[in-house]
C-alpha positions as CSV (number, residue, x, y, z in Angstrom):
1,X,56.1,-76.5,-29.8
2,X,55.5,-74.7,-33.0
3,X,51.7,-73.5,-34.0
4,X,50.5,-74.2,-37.4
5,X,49.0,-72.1,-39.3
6,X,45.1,-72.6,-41.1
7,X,45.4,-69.6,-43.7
8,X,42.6,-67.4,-43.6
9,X,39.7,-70.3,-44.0
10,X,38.4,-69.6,-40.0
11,X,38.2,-65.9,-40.8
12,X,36.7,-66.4,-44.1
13,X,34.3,-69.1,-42.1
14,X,33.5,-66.5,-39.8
15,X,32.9,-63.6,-41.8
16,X,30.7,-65.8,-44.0
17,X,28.6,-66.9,-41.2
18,X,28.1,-63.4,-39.9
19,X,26.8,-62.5,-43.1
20,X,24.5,-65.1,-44.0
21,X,23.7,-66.0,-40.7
22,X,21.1,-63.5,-40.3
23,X,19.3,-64.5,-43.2
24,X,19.3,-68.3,-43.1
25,X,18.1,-68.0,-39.4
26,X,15.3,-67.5,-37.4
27,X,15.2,-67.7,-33.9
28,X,12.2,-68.6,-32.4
29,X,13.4,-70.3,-28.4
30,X,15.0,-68.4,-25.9
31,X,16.0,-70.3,-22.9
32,X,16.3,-68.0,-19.9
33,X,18.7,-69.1,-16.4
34,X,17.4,-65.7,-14.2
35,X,19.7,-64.2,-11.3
36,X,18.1,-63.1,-8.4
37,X,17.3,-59.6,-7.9
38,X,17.3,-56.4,-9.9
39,X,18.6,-58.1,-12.8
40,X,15.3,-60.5,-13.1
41,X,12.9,-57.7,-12.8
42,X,14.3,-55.5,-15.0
43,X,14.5,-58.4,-18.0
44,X,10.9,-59.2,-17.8
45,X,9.9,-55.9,-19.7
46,X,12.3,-57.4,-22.4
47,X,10.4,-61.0,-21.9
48,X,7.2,-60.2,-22.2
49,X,8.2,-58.2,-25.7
50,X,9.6,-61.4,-27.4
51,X,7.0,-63.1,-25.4
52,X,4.5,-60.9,-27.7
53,X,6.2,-61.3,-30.5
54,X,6.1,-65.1,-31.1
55,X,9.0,-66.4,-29.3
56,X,8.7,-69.7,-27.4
57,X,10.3,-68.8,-23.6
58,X,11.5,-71.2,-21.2
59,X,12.8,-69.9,-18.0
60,X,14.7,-72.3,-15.7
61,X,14.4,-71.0,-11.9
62,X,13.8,-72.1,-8.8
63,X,10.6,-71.4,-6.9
64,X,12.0,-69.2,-4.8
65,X,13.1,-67.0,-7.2
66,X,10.0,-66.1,-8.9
């Protein structure tokens, strides 16, 4: 089974989106799925930043977790 080529239109996609993707963009929601343990605790100094700077945060956990 032979592969067709595309050219260089997915690079040129690519590159283009990583250049103007930064400023056509503004992310404002972060959606957070926690692991339990160290990994948790040592996000939230990170969460409470963005928290602080005007990002909306949803975390999906379990009770038990928290």
């Amino acid at each position: 089974m032979a592969v067709e080529s595309q050219g260089g239109r997915p690079l040129v996609l690519g590159l283009l989106l990583c250049v103007l993707g930064p400023v056509v963009s503004h992310a404002g929601k972060i959606l957070l799925i926690p692991v339990d343990g160290s990994h948790w605790l040592s996000m939230l100094g990170a969460i409470q930043q963005l928290q602080q700077r005007g990002h909306e945060i949803v975390v999906l956990a379990p009770d038990a977790s928290l």
